[in-house]
C-alpha positions, -999 to 999 in steps of 0.1 A, spaced: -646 580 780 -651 555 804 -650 516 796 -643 531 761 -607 524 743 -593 541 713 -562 533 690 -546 555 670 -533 549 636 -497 558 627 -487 568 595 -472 536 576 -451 534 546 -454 502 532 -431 491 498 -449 493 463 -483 509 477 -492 544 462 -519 563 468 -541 582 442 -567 606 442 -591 610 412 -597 653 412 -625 645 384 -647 627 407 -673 639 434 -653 618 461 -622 627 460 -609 596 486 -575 586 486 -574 551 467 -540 524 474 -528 508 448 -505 475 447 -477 488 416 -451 468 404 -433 481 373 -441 459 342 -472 443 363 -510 454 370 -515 475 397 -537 456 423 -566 477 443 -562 477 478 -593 480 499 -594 502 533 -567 523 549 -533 512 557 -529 496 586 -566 477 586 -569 443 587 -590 442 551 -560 469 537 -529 443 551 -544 412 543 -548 420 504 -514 439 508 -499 404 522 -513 385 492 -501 408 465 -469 406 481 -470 368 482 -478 369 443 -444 391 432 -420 370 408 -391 367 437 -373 353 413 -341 375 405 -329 377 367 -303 353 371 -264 367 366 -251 355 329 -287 341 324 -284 343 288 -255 320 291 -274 291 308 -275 264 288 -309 251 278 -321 218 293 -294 217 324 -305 219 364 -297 256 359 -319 263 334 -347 241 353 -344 261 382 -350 293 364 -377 284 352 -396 266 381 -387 299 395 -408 316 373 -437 289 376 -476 292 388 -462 265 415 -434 282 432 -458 318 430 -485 294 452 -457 286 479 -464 302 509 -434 328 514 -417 304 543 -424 272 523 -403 291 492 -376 297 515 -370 267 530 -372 247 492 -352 272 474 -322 265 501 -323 227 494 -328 233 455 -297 262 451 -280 234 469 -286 209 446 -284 233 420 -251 244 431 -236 211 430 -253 198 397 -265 228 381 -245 225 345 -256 189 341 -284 176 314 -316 166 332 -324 143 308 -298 125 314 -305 124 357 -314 91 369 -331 77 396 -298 59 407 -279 94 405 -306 104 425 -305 80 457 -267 82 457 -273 122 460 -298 113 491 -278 87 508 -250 111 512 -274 133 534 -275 122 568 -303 135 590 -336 115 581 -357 149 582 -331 167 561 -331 139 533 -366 137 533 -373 171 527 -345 175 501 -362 143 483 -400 161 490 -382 194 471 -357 180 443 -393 158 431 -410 188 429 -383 207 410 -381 174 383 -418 174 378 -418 209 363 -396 195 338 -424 169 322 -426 169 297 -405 197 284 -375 183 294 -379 150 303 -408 121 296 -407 107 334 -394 120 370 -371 103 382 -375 111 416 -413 100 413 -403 59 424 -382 68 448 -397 57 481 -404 81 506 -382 88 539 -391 70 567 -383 91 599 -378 76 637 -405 71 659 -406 101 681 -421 112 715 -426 143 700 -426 171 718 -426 174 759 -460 193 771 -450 215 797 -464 207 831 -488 230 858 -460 234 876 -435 243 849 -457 272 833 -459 289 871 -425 284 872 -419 301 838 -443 329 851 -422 339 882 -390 336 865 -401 362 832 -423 389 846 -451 411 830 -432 437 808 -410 408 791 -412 395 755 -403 361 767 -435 359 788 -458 378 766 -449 349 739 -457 322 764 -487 336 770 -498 341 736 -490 307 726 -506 284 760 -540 308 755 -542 311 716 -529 276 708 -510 287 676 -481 277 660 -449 301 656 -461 318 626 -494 326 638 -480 339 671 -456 362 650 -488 378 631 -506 385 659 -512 427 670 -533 453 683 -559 451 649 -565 417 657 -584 425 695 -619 440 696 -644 442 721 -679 428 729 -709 449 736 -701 440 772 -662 455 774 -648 422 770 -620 419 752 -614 389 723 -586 382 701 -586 366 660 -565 345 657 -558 339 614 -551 305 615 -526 289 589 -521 256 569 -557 259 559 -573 258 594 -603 283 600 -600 315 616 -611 315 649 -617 344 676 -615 340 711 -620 360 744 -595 369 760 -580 363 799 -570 383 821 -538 368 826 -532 374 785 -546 414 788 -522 420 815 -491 401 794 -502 426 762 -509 459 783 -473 451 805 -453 454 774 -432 491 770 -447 510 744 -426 505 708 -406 527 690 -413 537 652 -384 527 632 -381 546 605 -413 561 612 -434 530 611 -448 517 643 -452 477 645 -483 457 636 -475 432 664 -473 425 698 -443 407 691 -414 426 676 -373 428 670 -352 454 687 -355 472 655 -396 474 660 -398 446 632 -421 418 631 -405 383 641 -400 358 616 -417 327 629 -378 303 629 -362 336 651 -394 336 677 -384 304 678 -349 303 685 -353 334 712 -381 314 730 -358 281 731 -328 303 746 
């Protein structure tokens, strides 16, 4: 129809969903579940593929114990690093990470766990501790390994120990920085003549000068996150992240041509992708290799 616009939904497969229908009841809908084995199955509202549907399915996933039983477990001795990390593994705190925050702690703690994991914590000082961080070099990397390690020790009190030793230990001071350069008028047009329409690498510059969004937010963004007005305008929602609101904006011409320029993707594996922004293999980006491609 004219001025009208209409998506179709692919079939998605999507790990731990199942679908049930009840044959004793008058509607006779097909309900998804969220089913782990040995956990409660978690309703899922919607269809697949809906905003409502992948935003629950995101937060079940984001609640799974990604902990791994631990090879030789049974032989960790009690009250060492090893043990510690097990267990803060297993903790309400690590489950309330946000998936990327996990990631980048558990690398520094499997490093410090790797190096120290069959000694006491009890018996972990705070002078152990700044010798452990004055052999790290980079400001930003010793202040995040000191930001994760005192995490790590607090889930020991009092269990393990009365008092974190980490807890004194003063926090990294980082250089004064410029931050980072703003690109100019003239940069951006020359960006814009350099990647046409029909490139990832402008789409993504596009998305991130209009939308103002970090990485991760860039990376979520897709086709069930632009509507229209009564008026055939387009807008775009952008979920923000770090606890800022969502906000929804309309969207410019110079963006709608960037969107609509881009090849149409390939299912892998049967399974179109949810975002404008995808991997050779039609996977969504993760927000550190959107990063790294845009910087190249």
């Amino acid at each position: 129809m004219n001025g009208m616009k209409f998506t179709t939904m692919a079939k998605i497969r999507l790990k731990y969903v199942n679908k049930f229908a009840n044959k004793n009841r008058a509607n006779k809908r097909l309900r998804y579940y969220f089913r782990l084995r040995g956990h409660k199955a978690i309703p899922l509202p919607g269809l697949p593929g809906c905003e409502e549907f992948m935003q629950a399915y995101a937060q079940a996933l984001a609640g799974l114990p990604d902990a791994k039983p631990e090879t030789g477990e049974k032989r960790i001795v009690p009250g060492t690093i090893n043990a510690l990390c097990v267990s803060y593994y297993r903790s309400a705190e690590w489950g309330a990470l946000a998936p990327d925050n996990r990631d980048g702690r558990r690398r520094i703690v499997e490093k410090f766990r790797s190096a120290h994991g069959a000694k006491r914590v009890d018996l972990l000082t705070e002078a152990h501790l700044v010798k452990i961080m004055s052999g790290i070099a980079s400001p930003s990397s010793r202040r995040s390994s000191l930001k994760a390690i005192r995490h790590l020790l607090q889930h020991a009190v009092p269990t393990m120990i009365k008092v974190n030793p980490a807890a004194a230990i003063a926090q990294v001071k980082l250089p004064k920085s410029t931050g980072h350069h703003s690109w100019s008028d003239c940069e951006i047009a020359g960006f814009r003549k350099y990647w046409k329409l029909g490139t990832k690498a402008r789409l993504v510059m596009e998305l991130a000068l209009e939308t103002v969004s970090r990485r991760g937010e860039v990376t979520a963004l897709g086709p069930q996150h632009q509507s229209y007005d009564a008026e055939g305008n387009r807008k775009l929602r952008i979920e923000r992240t770090h606890g800022s609101e969502d906000v929804e904006i309309p969207m410019s011409d110079m963006l709608a041509d960037a969107i609509d320029a881009m090849p149409k993707p390939q299912a892998y594996k049967g399974v179109l992708p949810l975002t404008f922004v995808y991997t050779e293999y039609g996977k969504p980006h993760s927000k550190k290799g959107l990063g790294n491609d845009f910087a190249r």
